[in-house]
C-alpha positions in Angstrom: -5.9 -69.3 -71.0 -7.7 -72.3 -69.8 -9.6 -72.6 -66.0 -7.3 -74.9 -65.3 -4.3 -72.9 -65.6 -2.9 -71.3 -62.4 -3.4 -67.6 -62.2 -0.8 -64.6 -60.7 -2.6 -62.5 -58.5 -0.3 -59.7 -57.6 -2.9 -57.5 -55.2 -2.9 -61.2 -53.2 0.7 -61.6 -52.9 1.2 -57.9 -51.5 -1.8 -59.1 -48.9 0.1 -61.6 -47.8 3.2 -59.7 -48.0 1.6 -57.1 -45.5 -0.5 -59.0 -43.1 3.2 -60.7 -42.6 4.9 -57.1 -41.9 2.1 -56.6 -39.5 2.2 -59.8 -37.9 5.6 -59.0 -37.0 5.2 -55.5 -35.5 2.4 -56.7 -33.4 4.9 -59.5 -32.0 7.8 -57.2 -31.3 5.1 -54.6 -29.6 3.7 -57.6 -27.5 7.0 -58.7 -26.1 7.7 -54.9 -25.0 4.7 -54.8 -23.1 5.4 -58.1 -21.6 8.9 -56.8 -20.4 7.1 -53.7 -19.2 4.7 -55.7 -17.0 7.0 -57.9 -15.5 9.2 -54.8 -14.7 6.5 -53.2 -12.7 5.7 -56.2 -10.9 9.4 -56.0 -10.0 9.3 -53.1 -8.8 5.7 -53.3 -6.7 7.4 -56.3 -5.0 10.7 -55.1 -4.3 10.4 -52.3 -1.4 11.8 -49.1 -1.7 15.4 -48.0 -0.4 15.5 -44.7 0.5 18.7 -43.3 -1.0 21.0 -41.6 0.7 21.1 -37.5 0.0 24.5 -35.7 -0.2 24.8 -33.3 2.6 24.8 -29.9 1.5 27.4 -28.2 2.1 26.9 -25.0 4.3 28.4 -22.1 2.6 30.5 -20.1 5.0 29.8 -16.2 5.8 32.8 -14.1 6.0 32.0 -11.2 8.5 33.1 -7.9 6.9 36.0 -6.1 8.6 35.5 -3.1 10.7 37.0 -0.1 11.1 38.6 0.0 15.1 41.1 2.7 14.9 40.4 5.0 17.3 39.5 8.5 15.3 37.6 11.1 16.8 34.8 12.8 15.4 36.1 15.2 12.8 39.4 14.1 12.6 41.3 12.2 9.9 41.0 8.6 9.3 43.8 6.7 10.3 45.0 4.3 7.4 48.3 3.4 8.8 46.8 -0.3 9.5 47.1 -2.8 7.0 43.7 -3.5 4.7 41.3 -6.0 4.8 41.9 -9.0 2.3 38.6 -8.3 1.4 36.4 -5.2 0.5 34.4 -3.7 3.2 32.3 -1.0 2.7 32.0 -0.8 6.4 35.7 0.0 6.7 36.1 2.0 4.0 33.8 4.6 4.9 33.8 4.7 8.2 35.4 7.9 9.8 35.5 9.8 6.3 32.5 11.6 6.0 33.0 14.1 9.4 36.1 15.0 8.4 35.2 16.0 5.0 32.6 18.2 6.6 34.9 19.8 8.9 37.2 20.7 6.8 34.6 22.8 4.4 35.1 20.1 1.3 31.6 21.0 0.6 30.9 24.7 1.0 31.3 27.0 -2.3 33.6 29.2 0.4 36.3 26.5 0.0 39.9 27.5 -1.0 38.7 31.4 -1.0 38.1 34.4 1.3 34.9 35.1 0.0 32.3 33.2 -1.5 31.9 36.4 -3.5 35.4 36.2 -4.7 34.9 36.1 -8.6 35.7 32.7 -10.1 36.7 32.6 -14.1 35.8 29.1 -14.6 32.5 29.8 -13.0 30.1 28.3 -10.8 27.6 25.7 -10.1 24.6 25.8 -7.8 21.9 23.1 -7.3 19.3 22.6 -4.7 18.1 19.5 -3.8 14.9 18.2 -4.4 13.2 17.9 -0.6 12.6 14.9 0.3 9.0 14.7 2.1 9.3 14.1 6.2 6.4 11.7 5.4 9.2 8.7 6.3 12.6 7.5 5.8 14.5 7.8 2.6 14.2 4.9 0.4 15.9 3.5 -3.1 14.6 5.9 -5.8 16.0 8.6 -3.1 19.2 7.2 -3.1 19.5 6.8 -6.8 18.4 10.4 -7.4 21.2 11.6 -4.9 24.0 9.5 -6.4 23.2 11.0 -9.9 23.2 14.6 -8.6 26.1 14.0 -6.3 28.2 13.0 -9.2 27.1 16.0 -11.2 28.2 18.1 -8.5 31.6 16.4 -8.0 32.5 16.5 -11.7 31.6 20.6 -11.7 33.9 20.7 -7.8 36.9 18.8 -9.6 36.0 21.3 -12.5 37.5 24.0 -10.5 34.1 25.7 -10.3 32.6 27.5 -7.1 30.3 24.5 -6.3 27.3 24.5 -4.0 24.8 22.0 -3.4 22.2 22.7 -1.1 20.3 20.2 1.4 16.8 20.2 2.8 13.8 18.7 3.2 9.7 19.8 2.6 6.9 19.7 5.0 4.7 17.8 2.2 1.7 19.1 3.6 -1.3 17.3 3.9 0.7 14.3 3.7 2.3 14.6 6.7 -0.5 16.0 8.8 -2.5 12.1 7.4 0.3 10.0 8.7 0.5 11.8 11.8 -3.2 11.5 12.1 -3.3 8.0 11.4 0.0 7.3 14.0 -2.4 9.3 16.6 -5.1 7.1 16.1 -3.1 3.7 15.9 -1.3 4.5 19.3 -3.9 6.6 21.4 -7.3 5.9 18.9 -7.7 10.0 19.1 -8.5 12.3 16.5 -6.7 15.2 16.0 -9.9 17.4 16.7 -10.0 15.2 19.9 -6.1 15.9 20.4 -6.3 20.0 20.2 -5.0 22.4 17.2 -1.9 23.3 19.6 -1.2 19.9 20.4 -1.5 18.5 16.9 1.0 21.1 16.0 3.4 20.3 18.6 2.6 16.3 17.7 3.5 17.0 13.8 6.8 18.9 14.6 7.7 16.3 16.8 7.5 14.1 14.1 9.2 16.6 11.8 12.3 16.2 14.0 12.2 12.6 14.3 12.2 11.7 10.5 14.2 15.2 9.3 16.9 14.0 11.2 16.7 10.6 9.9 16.7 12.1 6.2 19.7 13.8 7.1 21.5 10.8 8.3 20.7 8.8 5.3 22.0 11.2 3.0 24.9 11.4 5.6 25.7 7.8 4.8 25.6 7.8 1.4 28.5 10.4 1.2 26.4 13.4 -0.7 28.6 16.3 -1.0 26.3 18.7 0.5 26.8 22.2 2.5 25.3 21.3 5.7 26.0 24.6 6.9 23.4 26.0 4.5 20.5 23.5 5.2 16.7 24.4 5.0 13.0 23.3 6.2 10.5 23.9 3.8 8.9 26.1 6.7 11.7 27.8 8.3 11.0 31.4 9.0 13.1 32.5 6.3 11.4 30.0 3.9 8.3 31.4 4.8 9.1 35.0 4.0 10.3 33.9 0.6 7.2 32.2 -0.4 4.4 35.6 1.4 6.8 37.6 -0.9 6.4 36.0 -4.0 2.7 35.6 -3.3 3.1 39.6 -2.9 4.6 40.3 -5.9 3.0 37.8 -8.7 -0.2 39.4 -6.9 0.8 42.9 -7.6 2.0 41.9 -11.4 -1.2 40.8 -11.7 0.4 37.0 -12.3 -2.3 35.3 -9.8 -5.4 36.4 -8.3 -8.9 35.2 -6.6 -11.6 33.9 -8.7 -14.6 31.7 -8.2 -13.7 28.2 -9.5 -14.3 24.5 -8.7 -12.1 23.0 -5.8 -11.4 19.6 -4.2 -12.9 19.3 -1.4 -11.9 16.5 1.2 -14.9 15.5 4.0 -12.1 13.6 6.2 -9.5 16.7 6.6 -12.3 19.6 6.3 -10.1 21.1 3.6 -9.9 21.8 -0.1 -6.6 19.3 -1.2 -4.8 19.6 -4.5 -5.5 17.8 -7.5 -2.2 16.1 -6.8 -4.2 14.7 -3.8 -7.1 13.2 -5.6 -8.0 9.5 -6.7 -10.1 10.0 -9.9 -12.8 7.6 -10.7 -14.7 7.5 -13.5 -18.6 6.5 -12.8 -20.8 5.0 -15.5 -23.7 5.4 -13.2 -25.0 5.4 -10.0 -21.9 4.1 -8.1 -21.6 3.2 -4.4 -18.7 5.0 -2.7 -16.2 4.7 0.3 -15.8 7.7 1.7 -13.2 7.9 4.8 -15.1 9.2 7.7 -18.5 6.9 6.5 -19.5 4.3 7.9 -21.5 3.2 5.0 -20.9 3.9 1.2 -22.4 6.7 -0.1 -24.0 7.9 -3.6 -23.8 11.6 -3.2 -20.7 13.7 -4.0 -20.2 17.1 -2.5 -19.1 20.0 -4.7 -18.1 23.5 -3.1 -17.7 26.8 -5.6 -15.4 29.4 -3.6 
């Protein structure tokens, strides 16, 4: 092979061959920006037109139907009417629940002479658990109730003697707090300011107010309960109970009084449960609120009784 001679250079041709290809891309990637740009100067020229929204449409709320038949209290409901085309929970238990009540539905007495009248397929006796007459009944209430009523329904339509009993608790501590803090939101009184006899009298009053509303609630929600057999966590009787099985686990030897450590509260002047108590765990010296302080305070009072 002579100088002369032309020479094949394949690593050229594929150079040429690519620089081509990427010649190309470039182009087509040029015009598309060029058609962007001269769509956004289209559009920065042109003003906008607000568009038209669709109206929306305003659903319509059906009132629910309402009972109007005149029943009296006690009496039978009156279904001769037609029904509602819809449900209605007002409707359907409205007027219902008295009469159920007078007529003894829920008392273990029902369909016998005696309540001590033996029964062979049994019996079935719950007591519900008090709610606290710290407020108003709310959803975990309700949900508790509807479990329990249905319990007791299934053991009724059993054909066992059925009994479930309604009440409420005094909760304590808790109660005597929220009264406290109502006294001091409405008259900004203490209750050492207020009197021991008043306070009392101030904390039944409340006892009446919300007890009553408890009772209503579970009223509403249809709870097969014997009303006739219904109980404060401090009735008189309730009181006796609980002295007389103080008495008697005391004379079994079952509790007695020892020296031990106890929770003592600087706000309510009282030693509280441990039920009561917000545990912290310190890592050192630790600044704390204490109700009653102004300030926060390092040092922690322990009492040995």
């Amino acid at each position: 092979m002579t100088d002369n001679e032309p020479q094949n250079d394949p690593m050229g041709d594929q150079l040429q061959e690519k620089t081509a290809k990427q010649l190309e891309k470039e182009a087509k990637k040029a015009a598309k920006l060029e058609k962007l740009k001269a769509k956004l100067d289209k559009k920065s020229t042109t003003p906008a037109v607000p568009k038209d929204k669709p109206e929306k449409k305003v659903k319509e709320t059906k009132e629910s139907a309402v009972y109007t038949a005149n029943t009296a209290a006690g009496e039978k409901k009156d279904i001769s009417d037609a029904m509602p085309d819809a449900y209605s929970p007002l409707y359907v238990e409205a007027a219902w629940y008295s009469w159920w009540e007078k007529q003894g539905f829920f008392k273990p007495e029902y369909g016998k002479k005696s309540v001590l009248e033996p029964n062979p397929k049994g019996s079935f006796v719950m007591v519900i658990p008090p709610p606290n007459v710290t407020g108003s009944l709310h959803l975990g209430h309700a949900l508790t109730n509807a479990v329990e009523d249905a319990i007791t329904r299934w053991h009724r339509m059993n054909g066992r003697t059925t009994l479930w009993n309604p009440g409420c608790d005094h909760a304590g501590i808790a109660t005597q707090v929220v009264v406290e803090k109502k006294l001091w939101r409405e008259e900004k009184k203490t209750r050492h300011e207020l009197g021991r006899e008043d306070f009392i009298k101030r904390v039944w009053d409340w006892k009446n107010e919300k007890g009553c509303r408890i009772y209503e609630q579970l009223r509403s929600l249809g709870s097969s309960l014997d009303w006739s057999r219904v109980r404060f966590t401090m009735d008189p009787s309730m009181c006796r109970a609980v002295n007389e099985a103080f008495i008697r686990l005391h004379d079994m030897g079952d509790i007695y009084r020892a020296n031990r450590l106890v929770n003592w509260s600087c706000t309510l002047k009282s030693a509280i449960s441990d039920i009561e108590v917000d545990k912290m765990e310190l890592t050192g010296r630790t600044l704390i609120a204490i109700p009653g302080y102004d300030s926060k305070v390092i040092h922690i009072k322990s009492n040995f009784y």
